[in-house]
C-alpha positions as MATLAB code, in Angstrom:
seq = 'XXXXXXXXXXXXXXXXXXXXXXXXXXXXXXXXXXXXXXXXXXXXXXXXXXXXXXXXXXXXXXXXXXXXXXXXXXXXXXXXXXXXXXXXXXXXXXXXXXXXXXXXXXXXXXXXXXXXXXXXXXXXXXXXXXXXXXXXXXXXXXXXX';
ca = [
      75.515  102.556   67.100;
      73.582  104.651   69.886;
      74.292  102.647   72.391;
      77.851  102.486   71.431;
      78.428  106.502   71.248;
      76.416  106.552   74.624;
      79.170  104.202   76.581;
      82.381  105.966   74.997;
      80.919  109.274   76.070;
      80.347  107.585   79.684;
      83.871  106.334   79.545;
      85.223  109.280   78.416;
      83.408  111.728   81.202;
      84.579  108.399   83.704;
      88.016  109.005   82.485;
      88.610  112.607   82.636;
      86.652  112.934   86.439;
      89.422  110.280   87.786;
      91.848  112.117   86.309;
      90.462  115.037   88.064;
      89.780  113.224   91.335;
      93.379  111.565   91.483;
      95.075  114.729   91.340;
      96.871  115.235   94.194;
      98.615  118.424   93.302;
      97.126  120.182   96.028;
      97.094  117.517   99.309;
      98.298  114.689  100.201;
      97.271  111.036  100.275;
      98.414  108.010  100.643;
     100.676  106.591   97.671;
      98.285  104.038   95.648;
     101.211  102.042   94.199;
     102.035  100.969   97.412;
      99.804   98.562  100.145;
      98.903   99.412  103.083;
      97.783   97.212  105.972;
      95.213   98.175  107.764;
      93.800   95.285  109.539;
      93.404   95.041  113.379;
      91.833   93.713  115.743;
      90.303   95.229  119.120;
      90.951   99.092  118.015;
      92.064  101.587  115.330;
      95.207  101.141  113.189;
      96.323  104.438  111.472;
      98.327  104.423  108.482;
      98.649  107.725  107.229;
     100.197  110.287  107.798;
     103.422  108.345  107.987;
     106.294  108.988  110.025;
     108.732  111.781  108.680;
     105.640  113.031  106.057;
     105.918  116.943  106.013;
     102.277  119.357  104.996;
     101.671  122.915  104.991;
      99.527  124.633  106.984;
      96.136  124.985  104.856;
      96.777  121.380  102.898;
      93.846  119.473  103.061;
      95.189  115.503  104.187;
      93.883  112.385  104.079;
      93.724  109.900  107.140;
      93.936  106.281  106.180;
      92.845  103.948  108.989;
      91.090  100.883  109.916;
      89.256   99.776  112.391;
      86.907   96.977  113.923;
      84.649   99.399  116.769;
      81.568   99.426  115.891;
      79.382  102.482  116.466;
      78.610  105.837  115.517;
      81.541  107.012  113.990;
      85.114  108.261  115.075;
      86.486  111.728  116.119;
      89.892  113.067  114.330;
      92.083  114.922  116.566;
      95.036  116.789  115.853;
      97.655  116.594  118.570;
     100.909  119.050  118.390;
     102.766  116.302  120.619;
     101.705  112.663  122.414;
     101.370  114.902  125.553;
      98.906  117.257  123.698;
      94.834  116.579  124.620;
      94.487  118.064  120.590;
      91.493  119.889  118.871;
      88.866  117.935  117.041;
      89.244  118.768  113.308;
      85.688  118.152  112.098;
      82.509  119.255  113.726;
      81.030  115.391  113.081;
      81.454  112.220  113.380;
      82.912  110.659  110.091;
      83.879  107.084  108.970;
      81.854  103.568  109.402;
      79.309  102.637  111.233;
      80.619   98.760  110.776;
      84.207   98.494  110.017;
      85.697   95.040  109.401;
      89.145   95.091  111.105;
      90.853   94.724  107.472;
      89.630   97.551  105.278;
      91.566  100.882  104.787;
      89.233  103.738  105.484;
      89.582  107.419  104.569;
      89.124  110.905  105.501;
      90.366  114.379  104.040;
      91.426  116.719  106.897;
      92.347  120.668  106.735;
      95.261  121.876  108.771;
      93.331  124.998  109.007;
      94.469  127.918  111.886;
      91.646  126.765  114.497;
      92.781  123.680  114.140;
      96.443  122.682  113.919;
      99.588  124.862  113.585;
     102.954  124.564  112.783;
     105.009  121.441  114.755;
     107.648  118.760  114.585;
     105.673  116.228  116.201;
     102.079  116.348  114.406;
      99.985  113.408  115.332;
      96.139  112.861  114.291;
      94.411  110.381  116.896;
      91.813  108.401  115.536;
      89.059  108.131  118.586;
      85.688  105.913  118.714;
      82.828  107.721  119.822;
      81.915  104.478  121.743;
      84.961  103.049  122.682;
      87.565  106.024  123.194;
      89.819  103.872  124.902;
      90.469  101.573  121.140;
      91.679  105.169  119.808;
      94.892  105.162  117.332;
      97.409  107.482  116.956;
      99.409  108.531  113.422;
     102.993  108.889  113.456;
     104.285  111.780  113.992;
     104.503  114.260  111.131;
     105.525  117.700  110.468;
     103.890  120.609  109.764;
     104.972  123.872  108.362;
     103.818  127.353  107.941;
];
């Protein structure tokens, strides 16, 4: 009977964090009831942000991507246009070390001052440390104040 009160608790706890974790109320991510495909080959394939998806300045975002470069990791740059060089929006590397070409990977990015600002034509470019050339770019996005 211990054992039994021990694993509803669990599953209870379980429940109510992914409740709490799937709450999207205050940023964006990509729509679960839907598939994405992010299998490539030779590069990075990003997925989200889609084309025509709209944040505020201050939302925190999440980057879906995949990716077969192996390495140490990719950069995430937001761009205010293609023309744009864009400002690296975390101070590390982030992502896998060994991507498989077909998983969807993510990261949560802040549209924070020092970083982005308000555009039409948002883009966040998805760079290999080692190969920066195999970089992907988003579509374009907006963002507003």
């Amino acid at each position: 009977m211990k054992l039994f009160k021990l694993i509803t608790s669990v599953c209870a706890v379980s429940a109510a964090f992914m409740f709490v974790a799937c709450d999207d109320s205050s940023s964006a991510s990509a729509n679960d009831d839907e598939k994405l495909d992010c299998s490539v080959s030779d590069g990075v394939k990003v997925v989200s942000p889609k084309k025509g998806d709209s944040f505020k300045m201050g939302e925190t975002i999440t980057v879906v991507y995949g990716s077969d470069v192996q390495g140490s990791g990719y950069r995430f740059v937001f761009k205010t246009s293609e023309e744009d060089a864009g400002i690296d929006m975390l101070e590390e590397s982030a992502g896998p070390e060994k991507p498989d070409g077909k998983t969807c990977y993510e990261q949560q990015v802040k549209l924070t001052e020092d970083v982005a600002e308000p555009t039409e034509t948002a883009i966040i470019r998805v760079i290999p440390y080692e190969k920066t050339s195999k970089a992907g770019n988003s579509a374009t996005f907006k963002v507003t104040k």
